[in-house]
Backbone bond lengths (Angstrom), bond angles and torsions (degrees), N, CA, C in turn:
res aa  C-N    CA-C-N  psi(-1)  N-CA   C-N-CA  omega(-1)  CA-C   N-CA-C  phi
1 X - - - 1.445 - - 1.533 108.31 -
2 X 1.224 112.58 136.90 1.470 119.69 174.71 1.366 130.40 -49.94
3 X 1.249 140.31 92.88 1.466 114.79 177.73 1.591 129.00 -86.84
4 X 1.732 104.74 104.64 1.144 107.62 -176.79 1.367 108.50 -54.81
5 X 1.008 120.92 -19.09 1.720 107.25 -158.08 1.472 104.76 -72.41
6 X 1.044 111.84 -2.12 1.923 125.47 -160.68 1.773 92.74 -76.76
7 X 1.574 97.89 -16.54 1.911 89.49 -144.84 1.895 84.74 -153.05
8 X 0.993 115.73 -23.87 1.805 89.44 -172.23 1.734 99.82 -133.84
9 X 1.435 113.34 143.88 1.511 105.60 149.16 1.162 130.95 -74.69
10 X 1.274 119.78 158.13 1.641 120.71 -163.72 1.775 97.89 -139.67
11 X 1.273 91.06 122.38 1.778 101.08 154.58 1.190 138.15 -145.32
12 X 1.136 110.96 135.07 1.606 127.73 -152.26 1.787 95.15 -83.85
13 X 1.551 97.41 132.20 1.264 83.86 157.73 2.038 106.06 -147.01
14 X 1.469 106.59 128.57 1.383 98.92 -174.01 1.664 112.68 -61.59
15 X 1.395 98.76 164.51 1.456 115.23 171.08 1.731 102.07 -161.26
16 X 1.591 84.68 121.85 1.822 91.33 -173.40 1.580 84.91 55.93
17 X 1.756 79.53 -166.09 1.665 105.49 177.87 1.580 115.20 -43.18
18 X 1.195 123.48 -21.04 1.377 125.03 -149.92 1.324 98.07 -122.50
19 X 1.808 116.04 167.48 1.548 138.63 -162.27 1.363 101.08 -110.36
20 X 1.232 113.67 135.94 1.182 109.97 156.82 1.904 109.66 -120.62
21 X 1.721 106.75 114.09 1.569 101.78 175.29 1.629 112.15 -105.15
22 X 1.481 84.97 129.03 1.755 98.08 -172.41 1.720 92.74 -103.79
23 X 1.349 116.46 137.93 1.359 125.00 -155.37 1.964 92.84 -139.99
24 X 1.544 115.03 133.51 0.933 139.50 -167.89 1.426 129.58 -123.15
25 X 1.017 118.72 100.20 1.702 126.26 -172.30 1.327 101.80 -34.04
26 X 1.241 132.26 154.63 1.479 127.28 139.57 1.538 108.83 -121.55
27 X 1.124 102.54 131.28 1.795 119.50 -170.77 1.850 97.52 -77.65
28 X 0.803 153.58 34.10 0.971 153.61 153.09 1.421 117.30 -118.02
29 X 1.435 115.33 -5.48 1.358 123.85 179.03 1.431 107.32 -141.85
30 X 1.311 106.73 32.93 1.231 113.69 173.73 2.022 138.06 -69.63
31 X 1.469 90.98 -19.01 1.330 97.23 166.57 1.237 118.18 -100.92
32 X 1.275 104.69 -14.85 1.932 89.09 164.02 1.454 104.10 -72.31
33 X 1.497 121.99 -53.60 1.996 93.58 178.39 1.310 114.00 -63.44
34 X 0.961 161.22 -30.97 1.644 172.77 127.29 2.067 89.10 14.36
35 X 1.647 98.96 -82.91 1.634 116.03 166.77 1.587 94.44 -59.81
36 X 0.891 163.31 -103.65 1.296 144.88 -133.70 1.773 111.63 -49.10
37 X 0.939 106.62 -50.57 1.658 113.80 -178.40 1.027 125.88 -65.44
38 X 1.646 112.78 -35.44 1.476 110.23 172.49 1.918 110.55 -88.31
39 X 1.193 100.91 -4.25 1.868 108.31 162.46 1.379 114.35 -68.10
40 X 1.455 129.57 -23.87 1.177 132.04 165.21 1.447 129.47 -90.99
41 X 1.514 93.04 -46.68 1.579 94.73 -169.00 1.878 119.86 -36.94
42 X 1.446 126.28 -54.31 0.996 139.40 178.00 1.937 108.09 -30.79
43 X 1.721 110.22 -56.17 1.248 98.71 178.53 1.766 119.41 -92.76
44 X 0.894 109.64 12.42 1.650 117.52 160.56 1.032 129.11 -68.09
45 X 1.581 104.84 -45.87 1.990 130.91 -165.54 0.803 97.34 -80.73
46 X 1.644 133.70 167.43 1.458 123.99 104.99 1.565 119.23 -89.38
47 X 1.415 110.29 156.68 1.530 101.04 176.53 1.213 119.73 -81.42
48 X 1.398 116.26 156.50 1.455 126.84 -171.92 1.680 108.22 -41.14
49 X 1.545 120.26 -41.57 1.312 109.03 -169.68 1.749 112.24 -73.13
50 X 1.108 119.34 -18.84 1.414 121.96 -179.32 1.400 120.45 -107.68
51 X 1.486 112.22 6.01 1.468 118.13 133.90 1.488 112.78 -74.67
52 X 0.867 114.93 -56.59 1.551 106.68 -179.66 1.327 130.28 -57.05
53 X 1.223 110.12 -36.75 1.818 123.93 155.10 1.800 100.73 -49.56
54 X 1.013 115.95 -66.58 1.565 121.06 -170.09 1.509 97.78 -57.02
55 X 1.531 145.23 -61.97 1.467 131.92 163.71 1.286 91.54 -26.28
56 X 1.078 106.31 -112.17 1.588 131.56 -166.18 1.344 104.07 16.79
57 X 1.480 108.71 -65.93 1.488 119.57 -178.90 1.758 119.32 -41.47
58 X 1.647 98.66 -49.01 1.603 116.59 176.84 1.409 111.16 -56.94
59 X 1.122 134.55 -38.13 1.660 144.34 -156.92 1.357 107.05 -83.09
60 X 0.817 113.78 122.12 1.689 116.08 169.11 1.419 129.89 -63.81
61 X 1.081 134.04 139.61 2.097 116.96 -153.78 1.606 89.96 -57.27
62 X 1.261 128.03 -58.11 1.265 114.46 -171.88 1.572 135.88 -54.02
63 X 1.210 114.02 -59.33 1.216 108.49 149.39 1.334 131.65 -44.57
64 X 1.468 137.79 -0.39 1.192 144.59 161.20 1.471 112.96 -85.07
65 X 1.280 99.72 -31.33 1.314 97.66 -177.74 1.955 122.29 -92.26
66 X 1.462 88.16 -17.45 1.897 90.50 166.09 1.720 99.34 -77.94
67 X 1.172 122.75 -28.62 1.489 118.13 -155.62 2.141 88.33 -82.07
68 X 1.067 94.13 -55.91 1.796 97.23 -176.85 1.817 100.92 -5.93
69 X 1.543 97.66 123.22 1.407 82.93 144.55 1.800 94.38 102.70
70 X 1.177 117.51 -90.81 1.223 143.47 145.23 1.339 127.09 41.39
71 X 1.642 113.97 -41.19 1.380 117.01 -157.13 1.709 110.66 -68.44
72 X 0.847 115.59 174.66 1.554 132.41 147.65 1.241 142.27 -22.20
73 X 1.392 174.80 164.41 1.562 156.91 102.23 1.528 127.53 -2.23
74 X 2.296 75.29 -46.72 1.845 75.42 -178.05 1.589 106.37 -144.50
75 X 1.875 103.70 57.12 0.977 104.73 143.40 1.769 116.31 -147.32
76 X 1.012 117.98 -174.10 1.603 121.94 -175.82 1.613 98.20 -125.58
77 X 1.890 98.95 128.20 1.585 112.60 -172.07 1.680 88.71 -114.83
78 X 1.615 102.51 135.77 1.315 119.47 -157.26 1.395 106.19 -99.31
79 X 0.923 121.97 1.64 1.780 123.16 -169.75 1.845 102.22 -117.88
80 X 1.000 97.24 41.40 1.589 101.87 176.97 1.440 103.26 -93.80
């Protein structure tokens, strides 16, 4: 687990029953979250290609095949 405290201040502030923690870079400790964050990110994500494997799976051949092709200017369609 990450320890922000290594790298950001944190303050809690309630609302209703519940917290809200607003958490703050500190630029002097900026490469330890920099190294802390990218120590996680990898098992959080999945990467783009194994989302698209996992669609792929969801789509029916036909509907894959009207969608083929398909996307946008400015986006990327994953079931190609």
């Amino acid at each position: 687990m990450t320890q922000f405290n290594d790298w950001c201040l944190s303050i809690d502030e309630p609302i209703g029953n519940h917290f809200r923690r607003v958490m703050t870079g500190q630029a002097a400790n900026l490469a330890t979250g920099i190294q802390a964050t990218a120590a996680i990110v990898p098992g959080h994500y999945a990467s783009e290609e194994s989302v698209a494997r996992a669609l792929s799976r969801l789509v029916k051949p036909a509907d894959r095949r009207a969608h083929r092709g398909q996307a946008s200017d400015n986006e990327e369609y994953p079931f190609r």
